[in-house]
N, C-alpha and C positions, 0 to 999 in steps of 0.2 A: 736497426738498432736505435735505442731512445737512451736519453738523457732524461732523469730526473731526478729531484730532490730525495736524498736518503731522510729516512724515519728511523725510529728506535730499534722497532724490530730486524731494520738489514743490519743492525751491528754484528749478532753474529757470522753472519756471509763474512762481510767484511774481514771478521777475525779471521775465519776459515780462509779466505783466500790470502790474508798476511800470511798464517801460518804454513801453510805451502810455500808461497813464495820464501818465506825466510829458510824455507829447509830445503832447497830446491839450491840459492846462493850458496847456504851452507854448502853442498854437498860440491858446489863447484869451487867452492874455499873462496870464496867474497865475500870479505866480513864484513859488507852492508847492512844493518839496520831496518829491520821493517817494524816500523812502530805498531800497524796494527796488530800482529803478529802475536803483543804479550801484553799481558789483562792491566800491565801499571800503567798504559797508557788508554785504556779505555774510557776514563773520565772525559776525559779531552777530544777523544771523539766524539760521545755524546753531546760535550759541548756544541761543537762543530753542528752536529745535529739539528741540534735547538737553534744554534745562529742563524740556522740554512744553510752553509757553507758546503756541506759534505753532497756529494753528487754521485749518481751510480747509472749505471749504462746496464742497461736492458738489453739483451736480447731473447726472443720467445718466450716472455715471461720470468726468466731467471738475469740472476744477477751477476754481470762478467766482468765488472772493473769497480773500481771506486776510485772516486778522487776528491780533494779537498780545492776549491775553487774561491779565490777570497779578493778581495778589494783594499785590504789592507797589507803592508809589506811584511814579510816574514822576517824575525830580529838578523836573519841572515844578510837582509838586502839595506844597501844605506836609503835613506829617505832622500831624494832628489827630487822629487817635483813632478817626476815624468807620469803621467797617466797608467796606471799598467792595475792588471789582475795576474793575481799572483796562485801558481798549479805547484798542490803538495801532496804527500800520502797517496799518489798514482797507484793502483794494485790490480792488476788483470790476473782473476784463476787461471794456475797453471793449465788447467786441463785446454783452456782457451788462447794461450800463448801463440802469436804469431797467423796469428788469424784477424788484425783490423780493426781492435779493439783500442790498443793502446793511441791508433792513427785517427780511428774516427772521438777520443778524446782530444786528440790536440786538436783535432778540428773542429770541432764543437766550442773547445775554452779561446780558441783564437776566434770564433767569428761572436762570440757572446761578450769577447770584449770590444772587439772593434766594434758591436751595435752599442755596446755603455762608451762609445770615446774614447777609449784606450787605446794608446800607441805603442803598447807592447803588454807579453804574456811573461812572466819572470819564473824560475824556478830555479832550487839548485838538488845537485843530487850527488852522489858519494862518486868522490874522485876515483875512489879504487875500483870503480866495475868499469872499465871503458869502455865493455861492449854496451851499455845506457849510457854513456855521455856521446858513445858513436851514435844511436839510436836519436837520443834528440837533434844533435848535430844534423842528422837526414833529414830531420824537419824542421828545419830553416831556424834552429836556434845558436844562438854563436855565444863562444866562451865569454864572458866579459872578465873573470875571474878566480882566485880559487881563497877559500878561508878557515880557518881550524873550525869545525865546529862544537867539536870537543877534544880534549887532548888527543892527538895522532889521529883524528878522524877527520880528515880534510875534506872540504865540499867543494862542488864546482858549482858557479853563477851561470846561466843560464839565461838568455834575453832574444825573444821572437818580435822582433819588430815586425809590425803589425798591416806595415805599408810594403813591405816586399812582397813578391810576384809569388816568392817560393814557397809560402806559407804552409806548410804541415803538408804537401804532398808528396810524403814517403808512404809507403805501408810498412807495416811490422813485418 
C-alpha cells in the first residue's frame, strides 16, 4: 500500500467512501459525522487539496482511505508548543474495512512525523463511537480529553506520543 498526495480528481472517491461510511454508522445508530460524506463540506476539501494536506492510500492502483495530515493544530487542540502533526477526515471504503488500511495510516502519519521533529500525532474524534476511540487507543494514542464541538456533540483528544515503543502496532 502507498501513500500519496490527493489531487482534485480523488475528491469524488473520497466523497464515495464518506458516504458509505456515514450510512454504514448510520445504520449502526452512531450519529458521527463524516464530513466528507455531504457536498457542504467539499470546498474545504479541496482546499486541503491545494494546501497538500489531504493524503490517500493506494492500494493496486485504487483508492482505500483518505486522510487529512496537517502541521497545524486543529481549533480543537489548545496551542502548547509541543511539535505535533495533526490526523483528521480518516475515511477507509467500507468494502476495505478491517483489512490494514486504517493501521498502515497511523503508521505512515506517526513515522512522517517523527522524520519532521515531531513529538506527537494529535487527533480527535466523536466521543460517541467507542469502538474508534477503542480503535486508536490500540494504537498507542491515549485520551488527553474530551470538548463540545458542537452543541451535544462531544469529541475526544487524542495524542500519540511519538517516543513510545508502542507506536501504531495494532492492525484494524
Amino acid at each position: 500500500m502507498d501513500i500519496r498526495l490527493a489531487t482534485l480528481p480523488d475528491l469524488e472517491r473520497y466523497a464515495e467512501c464518506g458516504r458509505r461510511a456515514q450510512a454504514w454508522l448510520d445504520s449502526q445508530g452512531i450519529g458521527q459525522y463524516v464530513p466528507a460524506a455531504h457536498a457542504a463540506n467539499h470546498d474545504g476539501i479541496r482546499a486541503r487539496i491545494t494546501a497538500g494536506t489531504l493524503f490517500v492510500a493506494v492500494d493496486q492502483e485504487t483508492a482505500v482511505g483518505f486522510f487529512a495530515f496537517d502541521p497545524q493544530p486543529s481549533i480543537w487542540w489548545p496551542t502548547d508548543g509541543l511539535p505535533a502533526r495533526y490526523l483528521s477526515g480518516m475515511v477507509v471504503d467500507r468494502q476495505r474495512s478491517h483489512c490494514g488500511v486504517g493501521s498502515h495510516i497511523i503508521r505512515w502519519a506517526a513515522e512522517t512525523a517523527r522524520q519532521s521533529g515531531c513529538q506527537a500525532v494529535r487527533l480527535d474524534c466523536f466521543a460517541g463511537n467507542p469502538w474508534l476511540c477503542r480503535y486508536y487507543e490500540r494504537h498507542g494514542f491515549q485520551l488527553q480529553g474530551q470538548i463540545e464541538q458542537h452543541p451535544g456533540y462531544m469529541g475526544c483528544l487524542y495524542q500519540l506520543h511519538l517516543n513510545d515503543d508502542a507506536t501504531a502496532q495494532a492492525d484494524d
